[in-house]
C-alpha positions in Angstrom: 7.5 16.6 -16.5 5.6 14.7 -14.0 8.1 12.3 -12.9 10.5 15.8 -12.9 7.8 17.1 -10.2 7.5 14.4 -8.3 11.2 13.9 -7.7 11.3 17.6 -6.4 8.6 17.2 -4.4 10.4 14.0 -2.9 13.6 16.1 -2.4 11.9 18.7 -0.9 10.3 17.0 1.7 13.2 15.1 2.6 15.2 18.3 3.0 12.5 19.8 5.2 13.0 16.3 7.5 16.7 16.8 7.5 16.3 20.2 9.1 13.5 19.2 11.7 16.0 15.9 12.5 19.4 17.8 12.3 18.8 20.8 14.1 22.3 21.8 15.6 23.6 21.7 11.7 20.4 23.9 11.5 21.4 25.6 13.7 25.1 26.2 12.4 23.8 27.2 9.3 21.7 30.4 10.9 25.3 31.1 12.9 27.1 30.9 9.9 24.3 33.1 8.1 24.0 35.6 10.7 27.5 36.6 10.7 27.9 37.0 6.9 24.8 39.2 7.6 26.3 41.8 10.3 29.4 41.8 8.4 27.4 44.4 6.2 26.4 46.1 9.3 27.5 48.1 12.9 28.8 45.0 15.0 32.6 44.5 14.9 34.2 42.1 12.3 35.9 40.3 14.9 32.0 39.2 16.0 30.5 38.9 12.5 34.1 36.5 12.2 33.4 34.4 15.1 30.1 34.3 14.3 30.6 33.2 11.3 33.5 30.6 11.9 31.3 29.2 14.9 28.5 28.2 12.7 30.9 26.3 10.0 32.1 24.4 12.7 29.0 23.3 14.3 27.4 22.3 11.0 30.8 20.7 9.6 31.1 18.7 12.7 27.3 17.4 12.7 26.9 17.0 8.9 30.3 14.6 9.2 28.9 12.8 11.8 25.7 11.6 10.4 27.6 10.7 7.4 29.6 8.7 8.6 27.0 7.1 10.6 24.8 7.0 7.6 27.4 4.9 5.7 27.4 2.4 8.9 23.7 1.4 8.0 22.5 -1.5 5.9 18.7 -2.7 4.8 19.3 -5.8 3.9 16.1 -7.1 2.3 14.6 -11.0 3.9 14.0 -12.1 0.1 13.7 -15.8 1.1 11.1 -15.2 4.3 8.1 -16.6 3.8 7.2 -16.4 7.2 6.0 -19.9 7.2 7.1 -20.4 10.5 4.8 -18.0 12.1 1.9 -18.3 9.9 1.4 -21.9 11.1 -0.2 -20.6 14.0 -2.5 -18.6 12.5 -4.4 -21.3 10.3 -7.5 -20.5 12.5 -8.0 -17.2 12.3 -7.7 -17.4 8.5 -6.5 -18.9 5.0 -2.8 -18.4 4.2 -2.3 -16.9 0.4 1.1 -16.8 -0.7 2.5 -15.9 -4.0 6.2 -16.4 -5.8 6.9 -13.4 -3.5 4.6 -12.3 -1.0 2.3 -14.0 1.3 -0.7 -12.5 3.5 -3.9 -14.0 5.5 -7.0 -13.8 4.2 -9.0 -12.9 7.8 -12.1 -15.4 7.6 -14.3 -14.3 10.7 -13.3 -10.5 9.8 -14.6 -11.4 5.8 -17.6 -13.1 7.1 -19.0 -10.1 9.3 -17.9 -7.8 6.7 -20.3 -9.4 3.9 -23.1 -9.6 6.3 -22.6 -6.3 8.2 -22.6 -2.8 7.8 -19.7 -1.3 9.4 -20.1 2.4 10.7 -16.8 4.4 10.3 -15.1 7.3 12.3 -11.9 9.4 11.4 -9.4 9.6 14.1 -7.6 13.0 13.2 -4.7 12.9 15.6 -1.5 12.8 13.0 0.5 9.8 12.7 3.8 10.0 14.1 6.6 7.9 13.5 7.6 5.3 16.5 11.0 6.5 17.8 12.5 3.0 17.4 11.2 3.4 13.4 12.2 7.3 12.8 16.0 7.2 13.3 15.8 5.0 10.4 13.1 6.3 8.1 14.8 8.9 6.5 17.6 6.6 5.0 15.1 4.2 4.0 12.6 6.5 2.8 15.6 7.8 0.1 16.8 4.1 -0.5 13.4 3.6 -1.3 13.0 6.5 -3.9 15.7 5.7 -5.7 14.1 2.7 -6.8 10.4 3.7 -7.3 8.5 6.6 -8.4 5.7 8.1 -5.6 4.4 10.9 -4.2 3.8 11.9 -0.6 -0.2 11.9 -1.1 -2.5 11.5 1.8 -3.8 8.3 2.9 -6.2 6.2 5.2 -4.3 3.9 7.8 -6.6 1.8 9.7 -6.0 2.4 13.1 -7.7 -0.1 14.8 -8.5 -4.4 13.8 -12.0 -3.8 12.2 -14.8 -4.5 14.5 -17.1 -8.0 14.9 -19.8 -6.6 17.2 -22.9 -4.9 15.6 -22.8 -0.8 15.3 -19.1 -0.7 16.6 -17.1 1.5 13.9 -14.0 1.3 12.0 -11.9 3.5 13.1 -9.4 5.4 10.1 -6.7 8.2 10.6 -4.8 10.1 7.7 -1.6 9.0 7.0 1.1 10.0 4.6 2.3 8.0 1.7 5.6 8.3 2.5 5.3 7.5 6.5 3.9 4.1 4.8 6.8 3.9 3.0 9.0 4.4 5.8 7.5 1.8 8.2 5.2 -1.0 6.6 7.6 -1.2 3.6 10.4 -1.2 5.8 9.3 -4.3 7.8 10.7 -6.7 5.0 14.0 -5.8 5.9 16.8 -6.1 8.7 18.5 -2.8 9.4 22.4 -3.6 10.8 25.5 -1.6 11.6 28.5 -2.4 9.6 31.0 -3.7 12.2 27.6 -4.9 14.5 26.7 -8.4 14.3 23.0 -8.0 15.8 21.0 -5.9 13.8 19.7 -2.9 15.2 16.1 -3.5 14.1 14.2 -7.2 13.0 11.9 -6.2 10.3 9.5 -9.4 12.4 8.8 -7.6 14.8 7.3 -4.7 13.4 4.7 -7.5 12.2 4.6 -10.0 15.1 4.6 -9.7 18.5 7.4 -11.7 21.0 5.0 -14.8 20.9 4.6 -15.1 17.3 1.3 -13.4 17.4 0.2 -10.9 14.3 0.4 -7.5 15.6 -3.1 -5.5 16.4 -3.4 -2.9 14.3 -4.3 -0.6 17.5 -0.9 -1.5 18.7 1.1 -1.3 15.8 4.2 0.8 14.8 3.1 1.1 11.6 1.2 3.4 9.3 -0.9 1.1 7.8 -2.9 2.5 4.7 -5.7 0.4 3.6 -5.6 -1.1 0.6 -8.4 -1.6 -2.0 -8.5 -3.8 -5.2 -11.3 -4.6 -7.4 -11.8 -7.4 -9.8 -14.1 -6.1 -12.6 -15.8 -8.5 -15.6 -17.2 -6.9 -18.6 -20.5 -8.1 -20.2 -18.6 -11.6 -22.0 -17.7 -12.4 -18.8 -13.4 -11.7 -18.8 -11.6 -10.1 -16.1 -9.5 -6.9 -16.7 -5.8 -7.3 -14.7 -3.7 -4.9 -14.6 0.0 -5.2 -15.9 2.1 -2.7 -13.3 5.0 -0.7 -14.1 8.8 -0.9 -12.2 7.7 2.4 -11.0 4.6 1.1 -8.5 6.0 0.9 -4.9 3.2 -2.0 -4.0 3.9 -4.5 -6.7 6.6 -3.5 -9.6 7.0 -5.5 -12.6 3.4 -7.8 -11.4 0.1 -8.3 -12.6 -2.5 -6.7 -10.1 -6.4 -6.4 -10.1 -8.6 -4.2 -12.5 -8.0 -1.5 -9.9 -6.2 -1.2 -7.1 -4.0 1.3 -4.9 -4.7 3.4 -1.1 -7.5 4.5 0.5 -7.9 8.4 0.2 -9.7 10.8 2.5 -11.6 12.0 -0.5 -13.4 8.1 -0.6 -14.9 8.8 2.5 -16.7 11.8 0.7 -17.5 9.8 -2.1 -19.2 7.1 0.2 -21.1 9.9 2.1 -19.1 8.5 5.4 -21.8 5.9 5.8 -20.2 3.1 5.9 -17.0 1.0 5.7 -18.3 -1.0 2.3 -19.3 2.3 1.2 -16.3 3.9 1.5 -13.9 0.4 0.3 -16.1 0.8 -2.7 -15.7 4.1 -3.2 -11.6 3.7 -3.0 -12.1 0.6 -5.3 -14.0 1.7 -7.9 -12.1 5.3 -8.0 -8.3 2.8 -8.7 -10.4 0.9 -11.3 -11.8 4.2 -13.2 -8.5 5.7 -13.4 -6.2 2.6 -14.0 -8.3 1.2 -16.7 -9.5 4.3 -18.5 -13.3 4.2 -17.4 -16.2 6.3 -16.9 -18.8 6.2 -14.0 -21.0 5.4 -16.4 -19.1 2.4 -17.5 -20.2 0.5 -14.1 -23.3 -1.4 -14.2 -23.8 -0.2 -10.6 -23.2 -4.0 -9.5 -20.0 -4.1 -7.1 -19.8 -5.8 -3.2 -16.9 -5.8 -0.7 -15.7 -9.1 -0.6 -13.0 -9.9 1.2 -10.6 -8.7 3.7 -7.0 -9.9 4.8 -3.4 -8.6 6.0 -0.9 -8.5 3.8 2.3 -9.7 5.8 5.3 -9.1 3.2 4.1 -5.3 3.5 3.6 -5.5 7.3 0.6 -7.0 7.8 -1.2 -3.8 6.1 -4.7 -4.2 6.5 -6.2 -5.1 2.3 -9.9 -5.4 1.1 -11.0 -6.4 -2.1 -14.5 -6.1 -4.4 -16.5 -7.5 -7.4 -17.7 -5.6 -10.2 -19.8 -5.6 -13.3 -19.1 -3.3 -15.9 -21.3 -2.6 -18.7 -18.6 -2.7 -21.3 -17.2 -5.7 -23.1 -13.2 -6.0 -22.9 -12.7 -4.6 -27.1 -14.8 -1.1 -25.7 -12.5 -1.4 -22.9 -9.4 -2.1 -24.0 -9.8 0.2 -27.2 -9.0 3.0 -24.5 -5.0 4.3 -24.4 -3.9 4.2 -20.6 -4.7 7.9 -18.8 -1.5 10.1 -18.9 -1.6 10.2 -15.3 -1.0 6.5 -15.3 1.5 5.5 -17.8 4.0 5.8 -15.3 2.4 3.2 -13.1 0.3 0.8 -15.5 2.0 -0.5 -18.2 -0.9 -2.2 -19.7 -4.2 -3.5 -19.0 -5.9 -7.3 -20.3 -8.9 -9.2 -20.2 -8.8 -12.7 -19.8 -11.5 -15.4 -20.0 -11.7 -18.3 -16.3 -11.7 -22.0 -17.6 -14.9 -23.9 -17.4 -15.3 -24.5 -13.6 -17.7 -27.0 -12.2 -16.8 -27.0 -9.0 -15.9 -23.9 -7.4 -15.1 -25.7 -3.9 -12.2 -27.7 -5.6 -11.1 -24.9 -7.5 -7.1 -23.2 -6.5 -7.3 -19.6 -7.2 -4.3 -19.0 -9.4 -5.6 -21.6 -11.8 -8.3 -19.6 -13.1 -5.4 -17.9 -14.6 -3.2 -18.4 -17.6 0.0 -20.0 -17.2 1.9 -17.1 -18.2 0.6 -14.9 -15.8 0.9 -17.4 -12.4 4.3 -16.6 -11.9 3.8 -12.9 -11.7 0.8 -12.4 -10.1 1.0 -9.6 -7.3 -0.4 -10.7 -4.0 -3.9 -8.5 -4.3 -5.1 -10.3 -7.0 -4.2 -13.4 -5.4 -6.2 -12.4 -2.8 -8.9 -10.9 -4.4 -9.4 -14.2 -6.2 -9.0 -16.6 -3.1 -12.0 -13.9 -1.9 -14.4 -14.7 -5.0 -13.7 -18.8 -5.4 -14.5 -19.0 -1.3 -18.2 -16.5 -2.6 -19.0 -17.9 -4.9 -19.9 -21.2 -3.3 -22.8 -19.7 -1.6 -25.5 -20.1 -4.0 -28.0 -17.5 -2.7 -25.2 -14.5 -2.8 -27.1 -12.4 -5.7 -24.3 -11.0 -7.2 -22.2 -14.2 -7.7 -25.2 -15.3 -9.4 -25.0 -12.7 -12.0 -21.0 -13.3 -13.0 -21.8 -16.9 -12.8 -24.2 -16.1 -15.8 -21.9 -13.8 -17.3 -19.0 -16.6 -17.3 -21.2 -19.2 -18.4 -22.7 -16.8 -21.3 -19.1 -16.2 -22.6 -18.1 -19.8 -22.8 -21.6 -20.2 -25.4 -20.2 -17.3 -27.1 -16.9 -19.0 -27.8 -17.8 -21.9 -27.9 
């Protein structure tokens, strides 16, 4: 029934684009409507007729048209781009994460005012509209793309500007549609071409990096760019809860994500009390880890930080945060739980697994605190998210790492 729903939402939308995009067919339609009207009524026949014949014609001739040039376009997906080339140059402004298939930057100066600053935050409210360039192209890709994966057109929050590095300047969000991310930042992994055209119309690059290589500022991006929040929660032994996503999830199908993760949603600025950009990241966070993994408020210990903060390229450099957080749960409380009815479409199961023994966290790689089996589908969040934790935890006086680090160590006596 839901999935029923949410497929006629998705059509219905679409047709309400069709007849803001195509208005002469729109148009022929009312002619064609109008003069099966006043057939009934006092004008002559001959009218009604021509009327009627008039508006046929028009919307024959325009529907053909687009369909034809419909059938001329091609997404043809970059599968093998790693962007390595570009990425080179950014080594200084942050640590590369890659994945078997996606790669981001984890933004180091950005992470490191973020953990020591509180970040004010402002809503811009002008409505995201679709770059010109983007929009003659969105609707096709916005039905190519529901073909494949179930969503709805839910609001958002897009950063609309980098986040600031100077004391008391604000983070700056605007609402966004779900599906206008679809349309642009999922776009950007593609090429859209012209059958019969060698050059393709549109190079998915550069709706991520400028003409000299440069990664796009999010103030002068084309794209919608919802922020992204994921959470890596430990219960009381000490094991981290990952998420094992559905085919149906637009971020990362098939892939093992976080304890929580998803979109920023106005209502998280509510939840935060609009104070603050940590606030509110936690607020998004923790809401994707309650409902993905079946918890209560309750079940959070009230321990959770912001901890990281990166762009994730393969989804057009959209702007990603991640955050710790203690539960007071163990994993057999937790996992006891079925998965919400709200969620079975999207998370196919949910697991707690134990780190290896770590000495050093300095010489540690992220994906090894893993298990094997889980490496080689691990989505690029909770790569992230766990490139974010090995680089905090090296600080001995952060407060909170000191608590998981007793957590971690008090699992391995348990098992041991």
């Amino acid at each position: 029934m839901w999935k029923a729903t949410t497929r006629l939402k998705a059509s219905l939308y679409i047709g309400r684009r069709i007849v803001r995009r195509y208005q002469v067919t729109a148009m022929g339609i009312s002619l064609t409507a109008l003069g099966a009207a006043t057939a009934f009524s006092n004008p002559p026949t001959a009218v009604s007729v021509v009327a009627a014949l008039a508006g046929i014609i028009v919307s024959t001739t325009e529907v053909l048209s687009n369909v034809r040039q419909a059938r001329k376009i091609r997404f043809q997906r970059r599968e093998a781009d790693d962007y390595r080339d570009l990425l080179s140059g950014h080594e200084k402004a942050g640590r590369v994460v890659r994945t078997p298939r996606d790669v981001g930057i984890q933004m180091v100066r950005e992470t490191e005012f973020l953990r020591n600053n509180l970040i004010p935050v402002k809503v811009n409210q002008e409505p995201f509209t679709l770059h010109p360039h983007i929009e003659k192209f969105s609707l096709l890709f916005l039905s190519h793309r529901l073909r494949q994966s179930m969503m709805f057109n839910g609001m958002t929050l897009g950063l609309d500007a980098d986040i600031p590095n100077a004391p008391k300047s604000p983070a700056v969000f605007r609402p966004v549609g779900y599906y206008d991310f679809v349309s642009t930042n999922l776009l950007s992994p593609y090429d859209v071409g012209e059958v019969g055209r060698q050059e393709p119309l549109l190079h998915g690059r550069s709706l991520i990096f400028d003409s000299r290589g440069n990664l796009r500022n999010l103030s002068l991006s084309r794209l919608a760019n919802v922020v992204g929040v994921s959470v890596l929660a430990f219960t009381t032994e000490g094991k981290l809860l990952v998420v094992c996503q559905t085919l149906d999830v637009a971020g990362s199908p098939g892939l093992v994500a976080p304890s929580g993760s998803g979109a920023l949603e106005p209502r998280d600025l509510a939840g935060a009390g609009a104070s603050s950009l940590q606030r509110t990241i936690l607020s998004g966070a923790l809401r994707e880890l309650r409902e993905e993994c079946h918890l209560e408020q309750e079940d959070l210990a009230g321990e959770a930080e912001v901890i990281g903060y990166g762009r994730w390229v393969s989804r057009g450099a959209m702007p990603e945060f991640c955050a710790l957080a203690l539960l007071n749960k163990s994993a057999d409380q937790v996992l006891r739980k079925p998965i919400r009815p709200d969620e079975r479409s999207f998370v196919g199961d949910v697991a707690a697994i134990r780190f290896p023994s770590v000495r050093d966290w300095s010489a540690v790689e992220p994906l090894d605190l893993l298990p094997p089996t889980y490496r080689h589908a691990v989505s690029w969040p909770l790569a992230f998210s766990l490139t974010c934790l090995v680089e905090s935890l090296q600080d001995p006086s952060w407060d909170l790492g000191s608590k998981l680090m007793s957590r971690l160590s008090s699992g391995e006596t348990g098992e041991a």
